[in-house]
C-alpha positions, 0 to 999 in steps of 0.5 A: 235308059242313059246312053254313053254319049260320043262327046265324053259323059253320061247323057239321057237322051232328051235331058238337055247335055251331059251329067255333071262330072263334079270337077269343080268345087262349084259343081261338088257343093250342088251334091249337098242333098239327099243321100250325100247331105244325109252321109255328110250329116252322120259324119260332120255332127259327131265330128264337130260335137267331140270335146276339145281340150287343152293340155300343157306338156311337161319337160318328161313327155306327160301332159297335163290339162289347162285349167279353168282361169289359167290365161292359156284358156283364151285359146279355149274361149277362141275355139268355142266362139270363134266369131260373131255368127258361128258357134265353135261347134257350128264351124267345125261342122262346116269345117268337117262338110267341107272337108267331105263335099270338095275335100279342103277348108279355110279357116282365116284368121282376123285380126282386130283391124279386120285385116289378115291375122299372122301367129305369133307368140303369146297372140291370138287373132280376134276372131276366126272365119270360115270361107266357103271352100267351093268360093276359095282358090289356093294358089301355090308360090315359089315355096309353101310359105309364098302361097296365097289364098283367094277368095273373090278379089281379096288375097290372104297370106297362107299363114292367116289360115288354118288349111286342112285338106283331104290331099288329092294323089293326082296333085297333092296340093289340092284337096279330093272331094268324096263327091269327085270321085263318087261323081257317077253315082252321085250322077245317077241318083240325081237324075233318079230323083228327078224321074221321080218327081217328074213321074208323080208331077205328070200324072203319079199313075200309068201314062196312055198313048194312042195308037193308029194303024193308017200310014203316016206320011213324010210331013206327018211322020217328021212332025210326030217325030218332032214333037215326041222328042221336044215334048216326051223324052228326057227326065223333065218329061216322065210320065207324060201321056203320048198323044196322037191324032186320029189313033186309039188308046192303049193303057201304058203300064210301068214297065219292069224296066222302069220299075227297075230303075226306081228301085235302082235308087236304092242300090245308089243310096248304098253305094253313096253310104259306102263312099262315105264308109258308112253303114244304113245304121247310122242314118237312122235305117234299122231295116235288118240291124239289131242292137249288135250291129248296130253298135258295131256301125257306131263303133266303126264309125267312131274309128274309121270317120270320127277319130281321123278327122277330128285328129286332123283338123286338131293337128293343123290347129295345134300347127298353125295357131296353137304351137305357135302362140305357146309351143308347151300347149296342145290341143287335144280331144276327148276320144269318141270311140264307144267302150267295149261294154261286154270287155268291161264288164268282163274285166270287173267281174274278173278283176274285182278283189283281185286286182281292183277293189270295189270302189275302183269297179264301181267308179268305171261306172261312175258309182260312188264308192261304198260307205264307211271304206267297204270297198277301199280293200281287195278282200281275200275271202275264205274259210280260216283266212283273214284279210290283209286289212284285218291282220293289219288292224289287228282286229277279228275278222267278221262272224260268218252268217248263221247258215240254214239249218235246212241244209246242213253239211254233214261234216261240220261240227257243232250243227245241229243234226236234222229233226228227222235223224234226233235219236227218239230217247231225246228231246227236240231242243226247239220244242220248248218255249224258249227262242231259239238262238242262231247257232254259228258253225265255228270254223275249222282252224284255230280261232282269232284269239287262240292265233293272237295268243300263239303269234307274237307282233313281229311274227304277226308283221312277217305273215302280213309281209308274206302275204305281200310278197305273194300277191306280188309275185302272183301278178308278176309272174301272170304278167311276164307270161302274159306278156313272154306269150304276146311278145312271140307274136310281135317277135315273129313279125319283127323277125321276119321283117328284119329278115327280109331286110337282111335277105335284100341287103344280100341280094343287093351286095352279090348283084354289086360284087359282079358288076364292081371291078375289083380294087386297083391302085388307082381303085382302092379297097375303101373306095370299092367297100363304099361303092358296093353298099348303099348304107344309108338306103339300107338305113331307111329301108330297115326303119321302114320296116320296123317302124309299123312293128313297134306301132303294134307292140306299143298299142297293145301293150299300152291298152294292157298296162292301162286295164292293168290299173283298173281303167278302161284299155280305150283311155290309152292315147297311142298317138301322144307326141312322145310315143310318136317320137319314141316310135320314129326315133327307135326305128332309126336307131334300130336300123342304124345300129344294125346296119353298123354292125353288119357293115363293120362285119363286112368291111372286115370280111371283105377287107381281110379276105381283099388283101388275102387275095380272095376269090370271087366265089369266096367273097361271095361266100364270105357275104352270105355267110355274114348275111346269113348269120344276120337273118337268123342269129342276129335277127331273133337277138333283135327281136325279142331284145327290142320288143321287151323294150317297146313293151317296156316303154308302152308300160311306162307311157301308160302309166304316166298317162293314168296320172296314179303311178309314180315308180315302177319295180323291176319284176324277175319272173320264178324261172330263166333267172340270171345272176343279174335280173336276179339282183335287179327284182324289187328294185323301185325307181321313179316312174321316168328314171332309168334303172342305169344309165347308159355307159353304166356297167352293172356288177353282180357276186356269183360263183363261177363254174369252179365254185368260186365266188366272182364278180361278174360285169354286164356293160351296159354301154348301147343304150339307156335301161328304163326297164327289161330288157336288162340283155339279149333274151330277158324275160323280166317285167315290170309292175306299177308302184302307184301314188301313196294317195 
């Protein structure tokens, strides 16, 4: 059994010094066997087999791929054969293992003289090289950009390599290995393999020992001594048998303990998958895993291990060779994670001829769509109702199936009754000789010819029109619901996060009030307004906050707007560039914008009630009251006000990212109707066209309390108007106009 040595490590006695502890990169490579090459494998091949692409971004935030011939796709042919040796795929593996094993990589740049390759615009290097990591030595300079990289006796500027790293918390620029800090159980399964072969080496059965009762002598006792620990003891050694002189045999079973310890090895071969965040499934072990979970474990895999790192190593290319040669390119990635195919499937079944039309349904399934346009149409089906298409084409619809005279509805007319219910005075009309033909049951209503009679073309257009504008406000209606309903819950958590914002501004502004003298001639009361708050680390503070909120709102919202067209909700990227910035800059601007308004409130307090020559106790009444005011009324204000923007925005982006629409509507759901949303429903713009811009003032024809007509203003001065929310607590929505193609 391991026993603690005094001098610091694990040791077994015997085996010839302490267990490595994995502090070098050296040492960490070595663990690259068993187990770990296992782990390392499940996550490395996935991750250097994700497809990489190039797009080019627009001046409005969307992207487009390059396409092939384009002379930006030498970036392409770069990156899937970077050098003579290794294909792109092969050096993203090792990229990936070094990453996981000593948690840096190196990927230097040459140039065609083979000497260090600096980016610059509208050049590429020859070729691209992977140093072995646990070889390389990053060495740090006065600055970043100073920094070198060594490897043997050669130095390269930082900027002729793509340096990834897993940042360690105990030095933030070096990288952490896996191995480093799972060094004990790595330790431990090393030397559990080695017991293991060394057992089968020596003798794969139970050791002997022989025994004696005589007494042993000083001379005797020490040599025996020697001997059992030169020969016997420590892991190079098991399963020896004990030999010794003049003594008899005993059979040395295993004993529990021993086994115990070989059985132990599974408990490291977990322990070392969990490192990894990694479940038994994705090595291939099916030992209790069904197909449930264990396309559960692909699909945590896929966004716990895949997705960050491939996301990562596509940042730093993009950062150090791609942003570089063309800063409208980017490197991107096709997304590994698996589709939810249970919601899919879902989705269809529900969605089809509802929201989606055939052909949509089955090209989520990679299906071509039906021929001769079956399926190009959502078809509304029924008794008496034609479709949309058949009202539009100005032709019948088609004849309903002849139904079977075996179960015939009673109360229909023009059916034949039963064989066993004709009155017996009349003849069996199909015991004749004559074939019978198929009867078709006419449907209640008028026919198609008695409704062309009776409709003229204009009124034919107005029903078509009427059908329109239902369908229209069906979905609108579903979708503010839907959204009004998933918007209470981002409230709530906006809500609570700007409260305690608020509520720790307060506290902050009491404690400064006592301790602050009050204003002097030589102290005056600008001087103690500035003191008593820290506006700018308020600032901070609040976007802080905010910030994972708005994440939340534009994630969900975005996977709903993307289903909403029929597509899978996993195609939305989140981390595309502009909603990164919308993200970082709104939270600012939010927190910006409220801090203002807070301090203009208190300064005005404070001041008026300074020169008023207040008490301590009322100012301190004064700031909660403002605070107060601000972590209820104002709170709730800010958050329904901001979500229904996010919402809005998510909206937008995913629909840009589709590539199918082109406008949106303003949408005004049936009830909270004001006499501006009101004038707003069915408003169409481009998809990245304000419906106002900001410092526009909206005017609206009303009647006032006292019936008569007004014209009513909504300034519109905070902010550019994308979409809802049109003013505080709007509960409009809105819908996509796709492509006319």
């Amino acid at each position: 059994m391991p026993a603690l040595n005094p001098t610091g490590g694990l040791m077994f006695p015997g085996s010839g010094g302490p267990l490595k502890r994995y502090d070098t990169k050296a040492e960490q490579i070595t663990a690259l066997t068993g187990w770990v090459y296992t782990a390392n494998g499940a996550i490395a091949d996935p991750c250097a087999a994700v497809e990489l692409k190039l797009f080019r971004k627009k001046k409005d935030g969307t992207k487009v791929e390059v396409a092939f011939g384009d002379p930006a796709m030498e970036i392409m042919d770069l990156l899937n054969s970077p050098n003579a040796l290794h294909t792109g795929e092969q050096l993203r593996q090792l990229h990936f293992t070094y990453m996981n094993i000593v948690g840096e990589s190196y990927v230097y740049m040459r140039g065609l003289d083979g000497n260090p390759f600096i980016p610059s615009k509208g050049k590429l290097p020859a070729a691209l090289d992977i140093f072995p990591a646990h070889m390389t030595a990053f060495r740090l300079g006065s600055n970043y950009s100073d920094s070198t990289v060594h490897l043997g006796e050669h130095a390269y500027p930082i900027q002729s390599i793509i340096r990834d790293l897993n940042p360690d918390p105990s030095n933030p620029w070096l990288g952490q290995s896996i191995v480093a800090a799972a060094a004990q159980t790595v330790n431990l399964e090393e030397q559990m393999k080695t017991v293991n072969e060394m057992l089968m080496k020596n003798g794969a059965r139970p050791s002997v020992v022989f025994q004696t009762n005589e007494q042993l002598d000083d001379s005797v006792y020490e040599r025996w001594k020697k001997q059992f620990f030169d020969d016997y003891t420590g892991v190079m050694n098991s399963g020896k048998p004990l030999l010794i002189e003049a003594g008899s045999v005993v059979q040395n079973m295993l004993s529990p303990r021993d086994l115990d310890y070989l059985a132990s090895r599974r408990f490291s071969r977990d322990e070392i998958l969990a490192m990894f965040r990694l479940s038994p499934g994705m090595i291939g072990l099916v030992e209790n895993v069904n197909r449930a979970n264990l396309e559960a474990g692909f699909y945590v895999n896929a966004v716990v291990n895949i997705v960050p790192r491939v996301r990562q190593f596509v940042r730093q290319v993009n950062a150090s060779l791609v942003g570089i040669y063309d800063p409208s390119l980017e490197l991107d990635f096709v997304n590994p994670v698996p589709e939810d195919a249970d919601a899919k499937r879902a989705y269809v079944e529900g969605a089809t001829d509802k929201f989606i039309t055939k052909d949509e349904a089955r090209a989520m399934y990679g299906l071509k769509p039906l021929p001769d346009g079956l399926g190009e149409h959502i078809i509304v089906t029924g008794n008496a109702v034609m479709s949309l298409e058949d009202v539009l084409a100005e032709k019948p619809p088609v004849a309903p199936m002849a139904e079977s005279e075996d179960e015939p509805p009673e109360d229909k007319p023009g059916k034949k009754p039963p064989r066993d219910e004709l009155p017996e005075d009349e003849d069996d009309p199909d015991d004749d000789d004559e074939p019978a033909k198929a009867i078709v049951a006419k449907p209640p209503g008028p026919s198609w010819a008695e409704l062309r009679k009776s409709l003229k073309l204009d009124e034919t257009k107005a029903k078509v029109e009427e059908h329109v504008r239902e369908l229209r406000d069906v979905r609108g209606n579903t979708k503010a619901k839907a959204y009004t309903e998933r918007a209470s819950v981002y409230e709530e958590h906006l809500m609570r996060a700007t409260r305690e914002q608020f509520d720790a501004q307060k506290r902050e502004l009491l404690t400064r009030l006592d301790q602050l003298q009050r204003p002097t001639k030589g102290y005056t009361r600008k001087d103690w307004l500035n003191d008593l708050v820290d506006w700018g680390g308020f600032d901070g503070k609040m976007a802080t906050a905010i910030e994972p909120i708005l994440r939340l709102v534009l994630n969900d919202t975005g996977r709903s707007a993307t289903g909403e067209l029929g597509r899978d909700p996993s195609q939305f990227n989140p981390y595309a560039d502009a909603i990164q910035q919308y993200v970082k800059s709104r939270s600012v601007k939010i927190a910006k914008d409220v801090d203002d308004e807070t301090e203009k409130q208190l300064r005005a307090a404070l001041s008026q009630g300074m020169q008023a020559g207040a008490t301590s106790s009322e100012v301190s009444a004064s700031i909660e009251n403002i605070m107060g005011n601000a972590s209820t009324v104002r709170a709730d204000r800010i958050a329904r006000t901001e979500t229904a923007r996010a919402q809005s925005y998510a909206d937008e982006q995913a629909w840009a990212q589709s590539e199918v629409v082109e406008g949106k509507e303003w949408f005004t759901a049936e009830d909270h109707v004001c006499a501006f949303c009101e004038e707003m429903d069915g408003k169409i713009v481009d998809l990245h066209q304000n419906f106002f811009d900001k410092g526009d003032v909206q005017t609206v024809d009303t009647v006032g309390k006292d019936g008569e007509p007004k014209v009513a203003k909504l300034d519109l001065s905070y902010d550019d108007i994308i979409g809802p929310s049109l003013h505080p607590n709007c509960r409009c929505t809105l819908l996509p106009v796709l492509q006319s193609n």
